[in-house]
C-alpha positions in Angstrom: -14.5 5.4 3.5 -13.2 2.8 5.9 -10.5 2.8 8.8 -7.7 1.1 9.0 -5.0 0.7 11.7 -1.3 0.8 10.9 1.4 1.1 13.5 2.7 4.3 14.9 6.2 3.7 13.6 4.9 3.4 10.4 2.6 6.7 10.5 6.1 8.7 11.9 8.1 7.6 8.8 4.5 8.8 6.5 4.8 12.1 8.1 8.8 12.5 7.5 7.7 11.3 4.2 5.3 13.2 3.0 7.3 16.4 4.2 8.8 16.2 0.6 5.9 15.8 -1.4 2.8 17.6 -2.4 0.5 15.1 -0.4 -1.3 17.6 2.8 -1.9 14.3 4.8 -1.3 10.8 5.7 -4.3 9.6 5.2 -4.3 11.2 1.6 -0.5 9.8 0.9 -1.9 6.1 1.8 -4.8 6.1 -0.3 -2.4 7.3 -2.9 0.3 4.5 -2.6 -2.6 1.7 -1.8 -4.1 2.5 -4.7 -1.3 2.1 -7.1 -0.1 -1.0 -5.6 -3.4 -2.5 -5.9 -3.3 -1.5 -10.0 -0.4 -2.7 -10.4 -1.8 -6.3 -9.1 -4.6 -5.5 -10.9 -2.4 -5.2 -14.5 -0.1 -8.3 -13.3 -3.0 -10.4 -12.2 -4.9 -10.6 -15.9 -1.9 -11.9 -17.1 -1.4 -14.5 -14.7 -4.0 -17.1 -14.4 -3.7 -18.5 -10.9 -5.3 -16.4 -8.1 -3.4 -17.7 -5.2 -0.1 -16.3 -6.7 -2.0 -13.3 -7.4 -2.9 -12.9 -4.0 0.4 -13.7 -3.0 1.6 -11.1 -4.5 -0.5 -7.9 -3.3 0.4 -9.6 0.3 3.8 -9.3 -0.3 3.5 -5.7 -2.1 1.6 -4.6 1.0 4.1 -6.0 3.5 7.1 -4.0 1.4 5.5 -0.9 1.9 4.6 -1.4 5.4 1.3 -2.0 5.1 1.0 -5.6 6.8 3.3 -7.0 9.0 4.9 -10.3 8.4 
C-alpha cells in the first residue's frame, strides 16, 4: 500500500460523497474510482498507439476527478 496526499477540500467533498454510497471509507472510495479510471486508460490506451497521448490522457482523467491539480 502506498500514501498519497490530496487536499483537504477534496477529502470533505469524499466524505459528503460517500455518505450515499456503500463505500465505509475514503481511502476505500479512492482506490475504487482510481482504479477504474486507470482501466479505462488501460482499454483506450491499446487502441491508441502513441504513449504521450495516452499519458495525456490519465493526467487529464485524474485532474477531472480531483486527483491532480492543474
Amino acid at each position: 500500500m502506498a500514501d498519497i496526499t490530496i487536499s483537504d477540500n477534496l477529502v470533505g467533498r469524499i466524505e459528503d460523497r460517500i455518505k450515499h454510497t456503500e463505500f465505509s471509507s475514503v481511502d476505500e472510495y479512492i482506490g475504487f474510482v482510481l482504479s477504474e479510471a486507470v482501466t479505462r486508460v488501460e482499454r483506450g490506451s491499446e487502441k491508441e498507439t502513441d504513449s504521450t497521448q495516452s499519458r495525456e490522457d490519465v493526467q487529464s482523467r485524474l485532474q477531472s476527478l480531483g486527483y491532480l491539480e492543474e
